[in-house]
C-alpha positions, 0 to 999 in steps of 0.5 A: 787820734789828733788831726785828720786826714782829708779822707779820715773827714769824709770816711766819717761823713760816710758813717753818718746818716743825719736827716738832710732836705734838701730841694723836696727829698731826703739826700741819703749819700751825702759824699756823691751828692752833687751839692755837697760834692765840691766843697767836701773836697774843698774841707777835705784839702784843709784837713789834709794840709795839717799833714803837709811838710809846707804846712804842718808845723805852723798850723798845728802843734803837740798838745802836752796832755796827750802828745799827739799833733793836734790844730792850733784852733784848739791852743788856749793862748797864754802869750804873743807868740801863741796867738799868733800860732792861732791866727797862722792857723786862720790865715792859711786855712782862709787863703786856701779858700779865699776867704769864701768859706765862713765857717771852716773847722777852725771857728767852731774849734776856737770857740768851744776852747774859748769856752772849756778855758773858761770853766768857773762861769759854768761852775759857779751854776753847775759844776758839771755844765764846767766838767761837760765843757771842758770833756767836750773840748777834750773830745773834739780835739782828740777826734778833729771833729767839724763843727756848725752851730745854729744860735738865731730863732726862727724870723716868726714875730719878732716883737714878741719873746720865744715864750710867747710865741703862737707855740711855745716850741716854735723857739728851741726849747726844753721839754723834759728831763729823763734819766737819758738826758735833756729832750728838746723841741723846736728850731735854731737858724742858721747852720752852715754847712751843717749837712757835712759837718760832724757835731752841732753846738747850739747857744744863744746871743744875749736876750732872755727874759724872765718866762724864756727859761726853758730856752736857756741852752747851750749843748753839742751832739751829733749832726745825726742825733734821732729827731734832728731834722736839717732843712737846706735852703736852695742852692745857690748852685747845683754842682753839675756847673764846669769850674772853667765856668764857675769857679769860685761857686762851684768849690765855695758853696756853704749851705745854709740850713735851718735845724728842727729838734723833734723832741730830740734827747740831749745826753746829760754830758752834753748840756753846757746850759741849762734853764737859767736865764742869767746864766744864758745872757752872761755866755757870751761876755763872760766865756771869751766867746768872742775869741772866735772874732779873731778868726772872723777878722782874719778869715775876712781880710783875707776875704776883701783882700781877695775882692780888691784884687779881683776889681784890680785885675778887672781894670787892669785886664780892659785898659780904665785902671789909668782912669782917675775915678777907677782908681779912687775907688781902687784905692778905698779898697785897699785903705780897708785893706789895711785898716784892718791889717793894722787893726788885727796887728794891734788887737794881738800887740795889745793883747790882755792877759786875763784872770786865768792867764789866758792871753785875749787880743784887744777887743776894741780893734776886733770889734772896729773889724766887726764894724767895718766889714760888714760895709767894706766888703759890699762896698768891694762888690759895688766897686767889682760890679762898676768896673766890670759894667756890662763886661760882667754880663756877656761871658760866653761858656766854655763849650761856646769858646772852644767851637771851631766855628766861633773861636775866631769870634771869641778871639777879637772881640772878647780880648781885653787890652794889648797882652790880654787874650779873649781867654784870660779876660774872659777865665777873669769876668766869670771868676768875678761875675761868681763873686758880685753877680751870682747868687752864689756871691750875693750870699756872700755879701749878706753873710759878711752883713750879718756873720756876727749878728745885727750890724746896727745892734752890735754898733751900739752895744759897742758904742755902750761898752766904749761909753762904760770904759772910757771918761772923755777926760780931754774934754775936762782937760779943754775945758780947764784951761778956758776955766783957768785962762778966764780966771788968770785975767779976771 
């Protein structure tokens, strides 16, 4: 089939009937329901746009094995020129949402080609763990499929492993082998947008320890596989809010959502990993999981590049930009900016090409993007807050700005400087209340804390791997020439 069209996702949304919660009651029209509404529409567009003239030929591409168009998440790079077909992908999609989206097809799409290109690591374990991977990859990119994953266990206690917790299936685990398949129990966190997705791909961060094997799995199956239970955080909005009033919220919501596998079958053809320990911790490093960071590195320029121009446009719009501490902090915004501009530019310049003649931007400025981020967009929203002081908090609705008793009110006291009506400034305060004050944007912020893990851990396994691949030698070199010099006058 190829790429889909907008109205081909939601057709399939509409075939599926997965078990979603969501505020007390099982939601049983998942297109009509008010939470979900809007950003189905909102996936719907990005789908669409691989059929647009304006768009088409830089986001996808013929794949060889089947002639058909397909996207360009699902091209395994063997070059400069490739890459950047992959990270145009990123940037349109990401534009096209602001950056506010996480999890857009394309994420999950890299990482599971990420995965299929590397086939020897599943191999050397079990070769049909290589043949299912690879399958998969085939399947999901034939078919445009959507997908979320779920990678983290459940916040129970922490300071003990899955396998001595108060329940052994408190953690997903492994229950038993049938002829059908693997059947598995328990809960993964944290699964975004899961209730409009098609497929769910489970695997797991380094940490297993001898004891946890039953633990050790990666697998993909159907978002409404019997026995998968979707449990919906409360949302950040309800869907009946007007756009003219929130409208970064009312488009850009992504459900979070914790997964409960109530002893649900995984068919064999779907296991990727399997009850072996090694094999789990080595994932990640060995499989070029970690491609999917160049996504997130796009899709978060793109995210704080939004910020910064929403802080700009909220001095600019009340007259303080001229304003020598507004305009330190304005200028911090954009040096992150492009910090990671440049960093991104130079991961894909000095990409490797590795053993399978995959190329693999460099990670070291990838890995620099995951550092800062995590600090640079809520820093964004401080400088957003800041600005916007109590302006942010005093945005009248819609309804309140077109009565005809009020409208002389609104009009002189809700304008901003010489050439910005009361109606921009106040379209301009609630687009960036929505994004620093609004739960809605204060998951965001948490999300951009932890989309990749614990900041501080990842900090230091960084720091860990840089010690391992580096040898300092400028310090030998320093000190040799103190040594030198000292026996020169000696």
């Amino acid at each position: 089939m190829g790429i889909r069209t907008g109205a081909q996702y939601i057709d399939g949304l509409r075939a599926r009937t997965p078990e979603i919660w969501l505020g007390g009651r099982r939601v049983t029209d998942i297109v009509n329901e008010d939470n979900f509404k809007q950003p189905i529409q909102e996936i719907a567009k990005l789908y669409d746009m691989q059929h647009s003239p304006e768009y088409q030929d830089k986001i996808t591409s013929i794949c060889e094995e089947t002639g058909e168009r397909v996207s360009n998440a699902f091209i395994v790079p063997k070059n400069y020129e490739d890459l950047i077909k992959r990270r145009t992908l990123f940037e349109v999609w990401a534009e096209a949402t602001f950056g506010l989206m996480g999890r857009t097809p394309d994420f999950l799409n890299t990482t599971v080609t990420s995965m299929a290109s590397s086939p020897d690591f599943f191999a050397q374990y079990n070769p049909q763990w290589a043949e299912n991977i690879q399958n998969y990859y085939k399947y999901i990119r034939d078919n445009d499929l959507f997908l979320t994953h779920a990678l983290i266990n459940p916040q129970n206690d922490r300071s003990k492993p899955s396998h001595q917790q108060k329940d052994i299936f408190t953690h997903l685990g492994a229950v038993e082998e049938t002829s059908e398949g693997l059947v598995v129990r328990g809960s993964k966190m944290l699964a975004t947008l899961a209730p409009i997705t098609d497929e769910v791909i489970i695997y797991s961060f380094p940490g297993f320890r001898p004891g946890d094997e039953r633990y050790a799995l990666a697998f993909a199956i159907p978002i409404d596989t019997p026995g998968l239970r979707i449990l919906c955080r409360e949302p950040a909005q309800d869907g009946k809010r007007p756009l003219i009033d929130h409208p970064l919220a009312s488009r850009f919501e992504e459900m979070d959502a914790v997964l409960v596998f109530n002893d649900v079958v995984v068919p064999w053809d779907r296991i990727f990993l399997y009850n072996n320990c090694e094999a789990a911790n080595q994932l990640y490093s060995k499989t070029g999981l970690s491609q999917n960071t160049h996504q997130n590195g796009v899709r978060g320029l793109v995210k704080l590049k939004f910020a910064t121009q929403v802080a700009a446009r909220v001095a600019d719009a009340i007259g303080v930009d001229g304003f020598l501490n507004v305009q330190t902090q304005l200028g911090e915004l954009v040096q992150s900016v492009e910090t990671i501009r440049a960093l991104l530019r130079t991961a894909e310049r000095e990409f490797e090409v590795n053993a399978r003649g995959e190329a693999i931007p460099a990670s070291i400025p990838l890995e620099t993007i995951r550092g800062i981020l995590p600090k640079a967009y809520p820093r964004a929203i401080e400088v957003i807050q800041t600005i916007g002081s109590g302006g942010l908090l005093l945005s009248p609705t819609a309804n309140d700005y077109q009565h005809p008793e009020l409208r002389e009110d609104f009009d002189k006291y809700y304008g901003g400087r010489e050439g910005v009506s009361a109606t921009e400034r106040v379209q301009l305060f609630k687009l960036a209340w929505d994004l620093c004050g609004e739960a809605f944007g204060q998951r965001l912020v948490q999300y951009e804390r932890y989309y990749s893990g614990d900041p501080v851990r990842k900090l230091g396994m960084f720091y860990s791997n840089f010690k391992k691949n580096n040898e300092f030698t400028m310090v030998d070199d320093a000190l040799k020439g103190v040594i030198e010099s000292e026996v020169e006058v000696g």
